[in-house]
ChimeraX commands (.cxc) that place a marker at each C-alpha (Angstrom):
marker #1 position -14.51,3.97,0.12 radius 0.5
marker #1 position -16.12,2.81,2.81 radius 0.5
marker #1 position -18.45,0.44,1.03 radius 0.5
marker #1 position -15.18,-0.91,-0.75 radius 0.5
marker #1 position -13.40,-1.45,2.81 radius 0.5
marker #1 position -16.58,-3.55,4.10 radius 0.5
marker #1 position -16.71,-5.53,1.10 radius 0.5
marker #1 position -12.85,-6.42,1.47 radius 0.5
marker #1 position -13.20,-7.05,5.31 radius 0.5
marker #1 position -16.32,-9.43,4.82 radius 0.5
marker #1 position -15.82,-11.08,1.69 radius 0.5
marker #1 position -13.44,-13.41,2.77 radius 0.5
marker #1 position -16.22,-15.23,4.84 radius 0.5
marker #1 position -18.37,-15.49,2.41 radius 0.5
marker #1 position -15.89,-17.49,0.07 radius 0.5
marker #1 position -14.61,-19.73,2.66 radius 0.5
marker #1 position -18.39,-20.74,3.50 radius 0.5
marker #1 position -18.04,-22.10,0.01 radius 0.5
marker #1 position -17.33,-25.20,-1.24 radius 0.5
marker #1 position -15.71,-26.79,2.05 radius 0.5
marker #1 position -15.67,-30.45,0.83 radius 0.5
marker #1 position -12.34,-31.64,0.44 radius 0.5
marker #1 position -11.50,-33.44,-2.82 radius 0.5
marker #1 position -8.46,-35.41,-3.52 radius 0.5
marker #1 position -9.34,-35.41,-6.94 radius 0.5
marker #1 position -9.79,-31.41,-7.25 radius 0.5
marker #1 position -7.69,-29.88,-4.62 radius 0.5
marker #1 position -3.46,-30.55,-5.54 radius 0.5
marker #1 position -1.78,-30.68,-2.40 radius 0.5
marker #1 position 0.48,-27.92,-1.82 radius 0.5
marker #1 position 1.91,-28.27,1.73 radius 0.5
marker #1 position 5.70,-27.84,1.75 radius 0.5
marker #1 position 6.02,-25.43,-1.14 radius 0.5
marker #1 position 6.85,-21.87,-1.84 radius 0.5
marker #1 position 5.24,-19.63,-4.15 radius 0.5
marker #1 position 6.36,-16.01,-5.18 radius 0.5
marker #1 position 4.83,-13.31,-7.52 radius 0.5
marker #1 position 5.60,-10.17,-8.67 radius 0.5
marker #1 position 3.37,-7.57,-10.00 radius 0.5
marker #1 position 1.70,-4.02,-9.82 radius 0.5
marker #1 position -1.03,-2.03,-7.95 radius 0.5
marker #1 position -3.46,0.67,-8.39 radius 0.5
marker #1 position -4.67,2.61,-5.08 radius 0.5
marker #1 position -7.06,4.86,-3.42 radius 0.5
marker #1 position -6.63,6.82,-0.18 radius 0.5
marker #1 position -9.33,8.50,2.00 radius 0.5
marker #1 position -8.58,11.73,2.90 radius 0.5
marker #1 position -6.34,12.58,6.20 radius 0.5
marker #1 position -5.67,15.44,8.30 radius 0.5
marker #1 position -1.57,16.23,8.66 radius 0.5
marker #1 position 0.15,17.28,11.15 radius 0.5
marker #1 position 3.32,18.92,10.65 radius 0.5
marker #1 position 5.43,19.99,13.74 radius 0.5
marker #1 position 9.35,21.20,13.52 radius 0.5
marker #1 position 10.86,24.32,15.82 radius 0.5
marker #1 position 9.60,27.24,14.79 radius 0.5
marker #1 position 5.81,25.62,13.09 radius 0.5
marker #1 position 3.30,23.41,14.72 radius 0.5
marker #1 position -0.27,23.27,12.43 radius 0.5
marker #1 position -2.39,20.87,10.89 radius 0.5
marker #1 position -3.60,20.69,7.44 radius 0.5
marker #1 position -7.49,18.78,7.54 radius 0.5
marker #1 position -8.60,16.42,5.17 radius 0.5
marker #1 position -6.06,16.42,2.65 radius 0.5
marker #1 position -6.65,14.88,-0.70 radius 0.5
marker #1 position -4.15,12.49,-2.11 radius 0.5
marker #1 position -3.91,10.53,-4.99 radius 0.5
marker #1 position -1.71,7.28,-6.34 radius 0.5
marker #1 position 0.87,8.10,-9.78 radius 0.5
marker #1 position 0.99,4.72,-11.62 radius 0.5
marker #1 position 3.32,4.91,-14.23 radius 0.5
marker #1 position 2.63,5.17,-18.10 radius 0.5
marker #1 position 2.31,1.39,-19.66 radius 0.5
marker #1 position 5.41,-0.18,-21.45 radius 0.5
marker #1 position 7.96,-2.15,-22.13 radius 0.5
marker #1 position 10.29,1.09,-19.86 radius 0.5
marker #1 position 10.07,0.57,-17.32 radius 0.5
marker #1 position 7.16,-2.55,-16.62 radius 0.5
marker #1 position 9.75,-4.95,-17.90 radius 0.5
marker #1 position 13.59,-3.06,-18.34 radius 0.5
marker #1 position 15.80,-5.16,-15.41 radius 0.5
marker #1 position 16.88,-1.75,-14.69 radius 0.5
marker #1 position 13.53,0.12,-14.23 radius 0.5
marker #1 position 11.19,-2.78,-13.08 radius 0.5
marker #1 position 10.96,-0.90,-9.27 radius 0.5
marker #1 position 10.01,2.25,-10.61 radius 0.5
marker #1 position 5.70,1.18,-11.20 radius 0.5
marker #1 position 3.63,0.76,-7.88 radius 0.5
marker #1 position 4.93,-2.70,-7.87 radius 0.5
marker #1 position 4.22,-5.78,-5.65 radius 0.5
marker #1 position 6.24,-8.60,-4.85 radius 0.5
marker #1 position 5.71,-11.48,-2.67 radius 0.5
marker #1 position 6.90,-14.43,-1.02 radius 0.5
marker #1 position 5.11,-17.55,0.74 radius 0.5
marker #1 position 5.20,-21.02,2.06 radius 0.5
marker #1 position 2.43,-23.41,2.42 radius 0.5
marker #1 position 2.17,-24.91,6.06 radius 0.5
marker #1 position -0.82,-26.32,5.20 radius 0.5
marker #1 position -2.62,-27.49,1.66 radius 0.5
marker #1 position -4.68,-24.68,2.05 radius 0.5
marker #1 position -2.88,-22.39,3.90 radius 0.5
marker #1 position 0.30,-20.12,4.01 radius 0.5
marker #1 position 2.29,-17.22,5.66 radius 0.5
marker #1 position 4.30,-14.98,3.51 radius 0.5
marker #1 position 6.44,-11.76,3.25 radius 0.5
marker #1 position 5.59,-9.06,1.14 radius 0.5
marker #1 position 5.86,-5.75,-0.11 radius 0.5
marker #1 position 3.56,-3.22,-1.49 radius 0.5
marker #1 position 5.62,-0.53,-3.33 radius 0.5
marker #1 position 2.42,2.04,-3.19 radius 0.5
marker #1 position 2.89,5.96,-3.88 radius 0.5
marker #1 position 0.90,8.35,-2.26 radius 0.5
marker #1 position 0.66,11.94,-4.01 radius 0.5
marker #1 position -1.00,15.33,-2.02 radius 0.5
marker #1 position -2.97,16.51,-4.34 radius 0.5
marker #1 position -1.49,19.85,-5.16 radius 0.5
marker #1 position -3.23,23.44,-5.29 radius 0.5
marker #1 position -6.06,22.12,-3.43 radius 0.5
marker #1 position -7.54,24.61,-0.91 radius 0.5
marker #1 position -7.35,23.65,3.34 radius 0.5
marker #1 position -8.22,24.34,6.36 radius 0.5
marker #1 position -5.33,24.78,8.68 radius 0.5
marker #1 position -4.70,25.24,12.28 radius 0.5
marker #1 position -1.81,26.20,14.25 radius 0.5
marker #1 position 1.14,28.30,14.09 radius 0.5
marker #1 position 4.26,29.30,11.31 radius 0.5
marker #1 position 6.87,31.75,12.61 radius 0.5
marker #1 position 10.61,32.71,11.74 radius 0.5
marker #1 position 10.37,30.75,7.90 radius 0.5
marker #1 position 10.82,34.34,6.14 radius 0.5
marker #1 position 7.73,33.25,3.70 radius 0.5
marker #1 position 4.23,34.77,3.38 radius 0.5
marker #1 position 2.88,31.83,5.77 radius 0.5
marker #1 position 4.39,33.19,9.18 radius 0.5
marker #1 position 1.00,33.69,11.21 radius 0.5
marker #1 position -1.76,32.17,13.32 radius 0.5
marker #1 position -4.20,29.82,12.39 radius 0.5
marker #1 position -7.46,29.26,13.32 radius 0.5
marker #1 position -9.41,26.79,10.59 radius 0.5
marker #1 position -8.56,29.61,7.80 radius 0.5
marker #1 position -8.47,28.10,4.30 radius 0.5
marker #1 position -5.13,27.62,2.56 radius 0.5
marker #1 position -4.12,27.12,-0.57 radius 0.5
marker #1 position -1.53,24.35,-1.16 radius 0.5
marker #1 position 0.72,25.42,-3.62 radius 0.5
marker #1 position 4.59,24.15,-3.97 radius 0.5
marker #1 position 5.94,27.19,-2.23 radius 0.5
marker #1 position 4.19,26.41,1.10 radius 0.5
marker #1 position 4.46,22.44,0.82 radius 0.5
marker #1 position 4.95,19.34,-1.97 radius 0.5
marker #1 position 4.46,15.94,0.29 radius 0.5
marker #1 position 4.64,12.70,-1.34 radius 0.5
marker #1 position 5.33,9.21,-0.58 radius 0.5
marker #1 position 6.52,8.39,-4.08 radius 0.5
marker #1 position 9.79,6.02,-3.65 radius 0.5
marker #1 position 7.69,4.94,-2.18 radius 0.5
marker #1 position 4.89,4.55,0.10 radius 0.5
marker #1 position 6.34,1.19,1.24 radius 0.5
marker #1 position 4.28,-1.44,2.99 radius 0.5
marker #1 position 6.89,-4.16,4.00 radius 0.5
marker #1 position 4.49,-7.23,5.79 radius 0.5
marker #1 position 3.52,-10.31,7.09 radius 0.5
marker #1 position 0.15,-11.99,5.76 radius 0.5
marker #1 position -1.54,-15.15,6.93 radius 0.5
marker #1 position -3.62,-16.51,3.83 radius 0.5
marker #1 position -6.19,-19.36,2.79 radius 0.5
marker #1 position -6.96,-20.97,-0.53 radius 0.5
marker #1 position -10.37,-22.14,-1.61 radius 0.5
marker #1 position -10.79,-23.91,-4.81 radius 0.5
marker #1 position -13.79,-23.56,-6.81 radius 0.5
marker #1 position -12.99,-24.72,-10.01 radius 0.5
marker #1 position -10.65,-27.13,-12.00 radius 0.5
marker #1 position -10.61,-28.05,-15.61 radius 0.5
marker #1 position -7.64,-30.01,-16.72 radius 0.5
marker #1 position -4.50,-28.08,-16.36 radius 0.5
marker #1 position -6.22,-24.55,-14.90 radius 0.5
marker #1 position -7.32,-24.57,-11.52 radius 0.5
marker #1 position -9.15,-21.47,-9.85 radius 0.5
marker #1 position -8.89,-20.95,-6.19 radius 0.5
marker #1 position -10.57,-17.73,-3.92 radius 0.5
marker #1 position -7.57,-16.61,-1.80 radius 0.5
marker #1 position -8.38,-14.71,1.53 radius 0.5
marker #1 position -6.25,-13.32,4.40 radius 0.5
marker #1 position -4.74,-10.85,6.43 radius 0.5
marker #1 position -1.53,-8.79,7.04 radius 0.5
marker #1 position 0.04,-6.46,9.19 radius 0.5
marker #1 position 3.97,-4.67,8.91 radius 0.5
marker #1 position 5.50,-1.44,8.97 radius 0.5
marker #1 position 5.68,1.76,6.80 radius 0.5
marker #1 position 9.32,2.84,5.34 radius 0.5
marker #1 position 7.94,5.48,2.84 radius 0.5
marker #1 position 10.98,7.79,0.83 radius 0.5
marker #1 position 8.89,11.01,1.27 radius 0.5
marker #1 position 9.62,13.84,-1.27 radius 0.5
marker #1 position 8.43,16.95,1.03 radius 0.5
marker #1 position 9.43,20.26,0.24 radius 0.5
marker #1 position 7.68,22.51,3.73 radius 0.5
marker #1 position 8.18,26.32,3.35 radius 0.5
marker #1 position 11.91,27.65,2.74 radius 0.5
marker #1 position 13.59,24.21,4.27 radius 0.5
marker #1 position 15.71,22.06,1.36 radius 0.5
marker #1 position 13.91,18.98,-0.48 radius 0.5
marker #1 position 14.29,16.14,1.80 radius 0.5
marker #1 position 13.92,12.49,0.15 radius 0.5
marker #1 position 15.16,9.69,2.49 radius 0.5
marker #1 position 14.05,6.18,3.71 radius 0.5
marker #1 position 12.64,6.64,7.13 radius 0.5
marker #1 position 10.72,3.89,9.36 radius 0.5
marker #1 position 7.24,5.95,9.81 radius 0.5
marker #1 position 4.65,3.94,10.93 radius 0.5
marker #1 position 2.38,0.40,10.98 radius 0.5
marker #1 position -0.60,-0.86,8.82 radius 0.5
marker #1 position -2.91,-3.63,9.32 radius 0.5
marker #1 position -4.71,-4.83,5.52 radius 0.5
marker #1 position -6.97,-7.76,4.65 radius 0.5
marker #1 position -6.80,-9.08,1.23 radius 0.5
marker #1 position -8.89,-11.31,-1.57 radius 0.5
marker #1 position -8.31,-12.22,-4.74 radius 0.5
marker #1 position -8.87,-14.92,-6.94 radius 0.5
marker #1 position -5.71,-17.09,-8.22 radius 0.5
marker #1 position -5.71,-18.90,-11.80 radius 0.5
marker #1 position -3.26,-21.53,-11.49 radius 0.5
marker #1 position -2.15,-23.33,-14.96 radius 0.5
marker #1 position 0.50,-26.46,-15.89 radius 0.5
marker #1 position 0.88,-26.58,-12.07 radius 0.5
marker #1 position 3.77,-24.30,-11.88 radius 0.5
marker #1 position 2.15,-20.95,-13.21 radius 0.5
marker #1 position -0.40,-18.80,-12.01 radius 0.5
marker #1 position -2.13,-15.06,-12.68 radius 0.5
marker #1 position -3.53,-13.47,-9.92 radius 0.5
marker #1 position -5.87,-10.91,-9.01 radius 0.5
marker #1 position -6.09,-9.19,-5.48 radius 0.5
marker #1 position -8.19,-6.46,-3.71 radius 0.5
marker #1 position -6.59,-5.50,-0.53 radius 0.5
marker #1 position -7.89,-2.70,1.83 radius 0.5
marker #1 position -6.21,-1.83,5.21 radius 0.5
marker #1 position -5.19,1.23,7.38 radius 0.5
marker #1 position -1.93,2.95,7.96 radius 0.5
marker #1 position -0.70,4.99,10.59 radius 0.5
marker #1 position 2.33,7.45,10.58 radius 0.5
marker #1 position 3.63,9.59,13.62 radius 0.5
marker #1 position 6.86,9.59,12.64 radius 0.5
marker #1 position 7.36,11.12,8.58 radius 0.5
marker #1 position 10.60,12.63,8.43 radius 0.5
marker #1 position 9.57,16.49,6.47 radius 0.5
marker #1 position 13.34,17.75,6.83 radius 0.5
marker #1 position 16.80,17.11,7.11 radius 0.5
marker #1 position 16.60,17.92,11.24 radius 0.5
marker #1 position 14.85,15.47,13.39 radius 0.5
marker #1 position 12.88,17.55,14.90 radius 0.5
marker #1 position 11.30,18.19,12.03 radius 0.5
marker #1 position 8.38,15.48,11.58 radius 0.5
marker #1 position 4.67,14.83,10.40 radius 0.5
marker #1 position 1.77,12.87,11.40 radius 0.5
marker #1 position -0.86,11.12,9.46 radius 0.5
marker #1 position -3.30,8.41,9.41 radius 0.5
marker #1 position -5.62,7.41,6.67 radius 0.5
marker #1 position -7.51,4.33,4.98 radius 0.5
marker #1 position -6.14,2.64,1.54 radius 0.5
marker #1 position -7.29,0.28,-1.00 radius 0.5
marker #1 position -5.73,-1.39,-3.64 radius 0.5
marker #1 position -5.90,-3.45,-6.76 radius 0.5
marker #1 position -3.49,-5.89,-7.59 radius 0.5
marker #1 position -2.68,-7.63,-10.91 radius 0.5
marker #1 position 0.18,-10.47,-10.52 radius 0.5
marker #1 position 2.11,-13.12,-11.96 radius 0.5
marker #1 position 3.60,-16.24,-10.33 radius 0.5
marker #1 position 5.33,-19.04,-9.63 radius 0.5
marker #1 position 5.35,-22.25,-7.51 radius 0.5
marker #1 position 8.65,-24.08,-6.37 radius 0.5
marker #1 position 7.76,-27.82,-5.29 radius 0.5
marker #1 position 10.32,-28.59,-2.36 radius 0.5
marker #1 position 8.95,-32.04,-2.04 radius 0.5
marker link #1:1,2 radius 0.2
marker link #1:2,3 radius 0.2
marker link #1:3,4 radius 0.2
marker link #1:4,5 radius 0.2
marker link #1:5,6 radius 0.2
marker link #1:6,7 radius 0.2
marker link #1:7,8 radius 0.2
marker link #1:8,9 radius 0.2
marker link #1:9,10 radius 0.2
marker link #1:10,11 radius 0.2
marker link #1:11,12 radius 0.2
marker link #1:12,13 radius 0.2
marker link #1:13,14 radius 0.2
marker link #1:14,15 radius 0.2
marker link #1:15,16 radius 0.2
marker link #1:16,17 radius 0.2
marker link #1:17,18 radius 0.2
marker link #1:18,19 radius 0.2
marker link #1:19,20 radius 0.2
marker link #1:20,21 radius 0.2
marker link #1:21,22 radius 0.2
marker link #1:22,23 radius 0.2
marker link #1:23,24 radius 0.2
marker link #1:24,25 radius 0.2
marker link #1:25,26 radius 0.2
marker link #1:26,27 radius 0.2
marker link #1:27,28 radius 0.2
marker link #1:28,29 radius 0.2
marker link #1:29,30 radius 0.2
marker link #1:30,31 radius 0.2
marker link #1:31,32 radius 0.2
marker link #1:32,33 radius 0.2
marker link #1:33,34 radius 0.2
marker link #1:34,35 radius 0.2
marker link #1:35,36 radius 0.2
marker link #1:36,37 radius 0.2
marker link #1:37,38 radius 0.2
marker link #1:38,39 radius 0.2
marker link #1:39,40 radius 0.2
marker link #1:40,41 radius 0.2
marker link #1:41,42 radius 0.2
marker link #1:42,43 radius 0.2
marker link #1:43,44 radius 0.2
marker link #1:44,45 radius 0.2
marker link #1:45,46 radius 0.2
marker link #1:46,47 radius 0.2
marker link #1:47,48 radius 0.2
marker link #1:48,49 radius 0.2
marker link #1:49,50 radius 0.2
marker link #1:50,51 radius 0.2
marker link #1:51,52 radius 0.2
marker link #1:52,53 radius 0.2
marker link #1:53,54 radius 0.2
marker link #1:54,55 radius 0.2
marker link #1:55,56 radius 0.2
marker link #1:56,57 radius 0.2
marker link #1:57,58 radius 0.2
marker link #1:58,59 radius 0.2
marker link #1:59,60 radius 0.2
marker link #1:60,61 radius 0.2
marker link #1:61,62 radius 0.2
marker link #1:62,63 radius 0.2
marker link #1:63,64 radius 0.2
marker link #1:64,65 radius 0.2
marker link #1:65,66 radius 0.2
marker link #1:66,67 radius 0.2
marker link #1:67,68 radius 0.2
marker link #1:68,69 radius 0.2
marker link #1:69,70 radius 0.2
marker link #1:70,71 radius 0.2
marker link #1:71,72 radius 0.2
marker link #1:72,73 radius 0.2
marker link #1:73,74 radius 0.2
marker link #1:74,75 radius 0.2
marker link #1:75,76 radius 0.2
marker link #1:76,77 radius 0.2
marker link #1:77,78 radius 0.2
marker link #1:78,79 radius 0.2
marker link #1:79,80 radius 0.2
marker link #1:80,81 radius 0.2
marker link #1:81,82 radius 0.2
marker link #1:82,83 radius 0.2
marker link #1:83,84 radius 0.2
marker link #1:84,85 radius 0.2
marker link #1:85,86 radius 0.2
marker link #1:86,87 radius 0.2
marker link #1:87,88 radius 0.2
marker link #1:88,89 radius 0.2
marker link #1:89,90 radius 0.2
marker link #1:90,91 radius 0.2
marker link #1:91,92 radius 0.2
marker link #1:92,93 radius 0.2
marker link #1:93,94 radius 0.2
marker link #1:94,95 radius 0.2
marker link #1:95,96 radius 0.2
marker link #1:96,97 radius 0.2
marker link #1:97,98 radius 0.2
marker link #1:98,99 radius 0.2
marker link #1:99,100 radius 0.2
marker link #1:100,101 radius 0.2
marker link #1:101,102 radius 0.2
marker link #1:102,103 radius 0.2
marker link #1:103,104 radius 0.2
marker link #1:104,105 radius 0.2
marker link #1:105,106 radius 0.2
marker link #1:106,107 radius 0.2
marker link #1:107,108 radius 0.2
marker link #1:108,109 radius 0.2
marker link #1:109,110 radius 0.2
marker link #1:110,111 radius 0.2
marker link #1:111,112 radius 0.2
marker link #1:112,113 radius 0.2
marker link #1:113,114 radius 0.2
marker link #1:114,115 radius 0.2
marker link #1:115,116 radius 0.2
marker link #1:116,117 radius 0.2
marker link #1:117,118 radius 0.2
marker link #1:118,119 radius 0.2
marker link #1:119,120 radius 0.2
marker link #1:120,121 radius 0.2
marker link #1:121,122 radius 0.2
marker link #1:122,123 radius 0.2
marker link #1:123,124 radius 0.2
marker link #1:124,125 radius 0.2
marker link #1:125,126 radius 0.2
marker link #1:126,127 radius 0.2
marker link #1:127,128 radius 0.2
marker link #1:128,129 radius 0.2
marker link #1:129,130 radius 0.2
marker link #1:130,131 radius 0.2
marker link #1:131,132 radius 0.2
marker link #1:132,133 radius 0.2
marker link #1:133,134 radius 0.2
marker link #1:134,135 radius 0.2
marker link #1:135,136 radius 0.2
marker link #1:136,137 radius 0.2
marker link #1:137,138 radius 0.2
marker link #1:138,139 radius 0.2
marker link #1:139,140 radius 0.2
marker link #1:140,141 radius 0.2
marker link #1:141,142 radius 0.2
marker link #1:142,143 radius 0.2
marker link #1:143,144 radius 0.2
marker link #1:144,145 radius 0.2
marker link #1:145,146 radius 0.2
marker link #1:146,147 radius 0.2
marker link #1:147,148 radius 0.2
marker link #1:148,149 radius 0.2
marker link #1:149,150 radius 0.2
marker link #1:150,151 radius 0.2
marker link #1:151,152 radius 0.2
marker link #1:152,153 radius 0.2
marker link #1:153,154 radius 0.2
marker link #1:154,155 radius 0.2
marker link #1:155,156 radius 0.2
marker link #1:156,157 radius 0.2
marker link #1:157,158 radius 0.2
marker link #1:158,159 radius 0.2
marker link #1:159,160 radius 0.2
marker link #1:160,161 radius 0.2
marker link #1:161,162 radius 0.2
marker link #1:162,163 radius 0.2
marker link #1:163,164 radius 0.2
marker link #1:164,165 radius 0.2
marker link #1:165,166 radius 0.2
marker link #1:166,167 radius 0.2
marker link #1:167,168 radius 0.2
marker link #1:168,169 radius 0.2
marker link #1:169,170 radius 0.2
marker link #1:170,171 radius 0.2
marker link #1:171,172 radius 0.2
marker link #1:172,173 radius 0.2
marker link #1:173,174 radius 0.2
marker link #1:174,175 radius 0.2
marker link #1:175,176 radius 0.2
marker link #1:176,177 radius 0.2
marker link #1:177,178 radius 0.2
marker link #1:178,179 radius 0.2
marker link #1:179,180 radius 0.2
marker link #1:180,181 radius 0.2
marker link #1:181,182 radius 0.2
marker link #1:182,183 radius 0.2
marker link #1:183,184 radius 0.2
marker link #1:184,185 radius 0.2
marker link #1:185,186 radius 0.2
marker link #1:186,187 radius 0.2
marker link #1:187,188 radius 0.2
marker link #1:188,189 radius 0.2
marker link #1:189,190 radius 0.2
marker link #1:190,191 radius 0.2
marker link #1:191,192 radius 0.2
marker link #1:192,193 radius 0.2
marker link #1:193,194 radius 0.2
marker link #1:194,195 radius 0.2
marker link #1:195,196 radius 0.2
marker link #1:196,197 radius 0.2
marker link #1:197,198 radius 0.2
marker link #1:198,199 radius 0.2
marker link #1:199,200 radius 0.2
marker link #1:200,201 radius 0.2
marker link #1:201,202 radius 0.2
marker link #1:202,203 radius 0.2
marker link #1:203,204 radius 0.2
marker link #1:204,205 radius 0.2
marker link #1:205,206 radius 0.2
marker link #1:206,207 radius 0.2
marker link #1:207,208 radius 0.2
marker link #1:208,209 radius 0.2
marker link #1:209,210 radius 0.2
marker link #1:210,211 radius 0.2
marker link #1:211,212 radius 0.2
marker link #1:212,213 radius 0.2
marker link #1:213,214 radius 0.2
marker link #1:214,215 radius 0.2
marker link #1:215,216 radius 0.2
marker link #1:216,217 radius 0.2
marker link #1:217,218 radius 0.2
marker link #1:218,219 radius 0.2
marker link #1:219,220 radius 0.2
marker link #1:220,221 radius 0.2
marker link #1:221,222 radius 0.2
marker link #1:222,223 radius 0.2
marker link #1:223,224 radius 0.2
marker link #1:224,225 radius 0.2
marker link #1:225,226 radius 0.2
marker link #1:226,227 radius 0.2
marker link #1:227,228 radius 0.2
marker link #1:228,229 radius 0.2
marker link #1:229,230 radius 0.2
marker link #1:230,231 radius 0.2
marker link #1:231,232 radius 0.2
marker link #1:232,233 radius 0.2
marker link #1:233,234 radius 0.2
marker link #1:234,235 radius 0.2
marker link #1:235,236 radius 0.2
marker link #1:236,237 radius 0.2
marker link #1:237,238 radius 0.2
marker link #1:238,239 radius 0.2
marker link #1:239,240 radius 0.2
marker link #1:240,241 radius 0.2
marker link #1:241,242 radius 0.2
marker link #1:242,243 radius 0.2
marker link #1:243,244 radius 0.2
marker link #1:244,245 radius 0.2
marker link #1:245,246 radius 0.2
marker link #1:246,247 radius 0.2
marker link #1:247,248 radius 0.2
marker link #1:248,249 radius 0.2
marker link #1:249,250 radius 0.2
marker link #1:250,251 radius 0.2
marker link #1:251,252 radius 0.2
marker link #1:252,253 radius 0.2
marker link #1:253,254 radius 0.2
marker link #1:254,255 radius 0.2
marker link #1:255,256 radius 0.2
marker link #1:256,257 radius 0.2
marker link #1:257,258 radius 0.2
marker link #1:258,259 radius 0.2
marker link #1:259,260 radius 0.2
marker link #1:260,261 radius 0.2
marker link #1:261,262 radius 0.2
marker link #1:262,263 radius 0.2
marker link #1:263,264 radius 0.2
marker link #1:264,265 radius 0.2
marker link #1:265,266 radius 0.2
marker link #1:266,267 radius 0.2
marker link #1:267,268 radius 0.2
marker link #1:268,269 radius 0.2
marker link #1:269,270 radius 0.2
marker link #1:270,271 radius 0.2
marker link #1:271,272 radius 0.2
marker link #1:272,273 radius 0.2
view
């Protein structure tokens, strides 16, 4: 993982050291227009330690394992108008300030899974939940099983954000055009978290939980001007103090961990001039 975050973080310099010439003849202007895309995303997370803190609990759960669930490929529900938001999906939109550059808004419909009946260690203190886990902690080993706690981000682990980006073209034969795209992004976290934490009710809700910060490359294959496919590898960090767990506020959890993720999209350009 940490190989894979360097490689995202430093690649973009390497790309934009290339070809630098500007070439009427190669490079179609593009300042003034708007692109958009919409596709889906595979992820990885490192492992995080949790927090969890309500009234009668306060204990953390260390490096948690956690997983992405991509849904099963098909027509339901990749392409069904009515289903097309249920996939890790992302969609995008952007404006080009400069031939070679633009700033768009995006979002990154990610899902983040705890990997469940992995074993813990856990610190801290349970009291008052009428379960088996009432006690003291002191780094003893847990089990995670759904009884104790189920905590996803699965509707989803929303990145909603900003990204400044650059586009280097390497290649052009008639019609098809292939440019290096490079940037960087920052936004806020507004996961739906399915958690289910000792005896309290499911609790599934939209909640504003945190920030990330990502940098992005990819490699764009533009054809008949208007059309393009597009492949992106974007790694970044997120940070969470504020998950809602329950239906009471004071009932909250804390995390922090880094992602990566692979993108495969499809796109348009809309020529405003």
């Amino acid at each position: 993982m940490k190989k894979l975050l360097f490689v995202i973080l430093f690649l973009p310099f390497l790309l934009s050291a290339q070809n630098q010439e500007s070439n009427t003849d190669f490079y179609r202007a593009k300042k003034g227009n708007l692109y958009f895309y919409w596709g889906w995303n595979w992820e990885w997370f490192t492992m995080s330690d949790i927090h969890f803190q309500g009234t009668n609990y306060d204990f953390t759960l260390k490096d948690v394992v956690a997983n992405d669930r991509p849904s099963k490929f098909g027509f339901n529900p990749y392409f069904h108008p009515g289903f097309v938001t249920l996939p890790q999906y992302n969609f995008r939109v952007g404006y080009f300030f400069k031939d070679n550059w633009d700033i768009s808004f995006g979002i990154d419909h990610m899902k983040y899974v705890m990997q469940q009946n992995q074993t813990v260690d856990i610190e801290g203190n349970i009291a008052n939940s009428n379960t088996i886990y009432d006690g003291v902690y002191a780094n003893d080993k847990i089990v995670l099983e759904e009884n104790f706690l189920k905590f996803e981000h699965t509707d989803g682990l929303n990145y909603i954000n900003f990204e400044l980006r650059h586009s280097n073209p390497f290649f052009k034969h008639r019609s098809i055009q292939l440019s290096a795209i490079e940037g960087v992004g920052a936004g806020v976290l507004v996961p739906k978290t399915n958690t289910t934490l000792l005896n309290n009710p499911r609790y599934d809700e939209f909640h504003l939980a945190g920030f990330g910060l990502g940098a992005v490359v990819g490699v764009n294959v533009n054809f008949l001007k208007y059309f393009f496919i597009q492949t992106e590898l974007k790694g970044g960090f997120i940070s969470m103090p504020d998950i809602r767990t329950t239906a009471s506020k004071s009932d909250k959890a804390n995390q922090h961990f880094f992602f990566s993720e692979l993108d495969i999209l499809f796109g348009g350009i809309i020529r405003l001039r």
